[in-house]
C-alpha positions as CSV (number, residue, x, y, z in Angstrom):
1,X,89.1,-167.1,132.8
2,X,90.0,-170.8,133.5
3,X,87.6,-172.9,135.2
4,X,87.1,-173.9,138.8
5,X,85.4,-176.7,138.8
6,X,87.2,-179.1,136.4
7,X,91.0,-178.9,137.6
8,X,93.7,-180.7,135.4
9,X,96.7,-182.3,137.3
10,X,99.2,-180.1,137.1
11,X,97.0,-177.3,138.5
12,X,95.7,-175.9,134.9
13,X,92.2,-175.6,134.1
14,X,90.4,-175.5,131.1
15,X,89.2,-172.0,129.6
16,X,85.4,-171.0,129.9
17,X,83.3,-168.7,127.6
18,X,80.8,-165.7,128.6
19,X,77.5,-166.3,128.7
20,X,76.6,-162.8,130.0
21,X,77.6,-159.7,131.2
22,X,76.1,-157.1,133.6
23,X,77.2,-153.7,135.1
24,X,76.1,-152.4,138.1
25,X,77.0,-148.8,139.7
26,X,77.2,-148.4,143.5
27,X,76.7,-144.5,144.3
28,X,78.0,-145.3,148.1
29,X,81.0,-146.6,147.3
30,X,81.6,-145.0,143.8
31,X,82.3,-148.4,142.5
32,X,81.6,-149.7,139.5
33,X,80.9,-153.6,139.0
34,X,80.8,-155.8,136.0
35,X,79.0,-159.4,136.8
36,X,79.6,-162.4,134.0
37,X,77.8,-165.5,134.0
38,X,80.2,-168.2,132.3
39,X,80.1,-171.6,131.4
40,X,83.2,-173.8,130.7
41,X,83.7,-175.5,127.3
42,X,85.2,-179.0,128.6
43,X,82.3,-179.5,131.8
44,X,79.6,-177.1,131.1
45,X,79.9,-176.1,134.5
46,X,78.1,-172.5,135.0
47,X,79.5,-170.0,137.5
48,X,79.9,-166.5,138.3
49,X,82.2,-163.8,138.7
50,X,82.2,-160.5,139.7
51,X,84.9,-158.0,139.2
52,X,85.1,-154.2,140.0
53,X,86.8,-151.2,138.7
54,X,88.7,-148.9,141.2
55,X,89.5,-146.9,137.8
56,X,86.0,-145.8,138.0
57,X,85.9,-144.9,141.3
58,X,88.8,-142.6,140.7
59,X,87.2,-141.3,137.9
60,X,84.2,-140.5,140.0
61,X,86.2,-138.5,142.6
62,X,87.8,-136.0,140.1
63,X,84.4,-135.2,138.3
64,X,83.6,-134.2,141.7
65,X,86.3,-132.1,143.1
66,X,86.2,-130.2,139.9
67,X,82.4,-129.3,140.3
């Protein structure tokens, strides 16, 4: 992950480190979420990003048409 905050010329940024990581289920949407709080090495800027996982959801929806 490359940060936002400290943007180099030619567009590149420099590369960040994880600070932390959660996960979070969401039964409505059988999604599953992983939150990481990062921090970059060059500004010490913190941020966060989330990201989800479709692969989950799918996994989700064949444990229940089986049952």
């Amino acid at each position: 992950m490359f940060c936002p905050y400290c943007r180099l010329p030619n567009g590149k940024s420099y590369k960040t480190r994880v600070l932390e990581t959660r996960s979070y289920w969401e039964p409505n949407n059988y999604r599953f979420y992983i939150e990481r709080r990062r921090e970059c090495k060059k500004c010490e800027e913190r941020f966060t990003t989330i990201e989800n996982s479709p692969k989950a959801k799918r996994e989700e929806a064949r444990t229940q048409e089986s049952t």
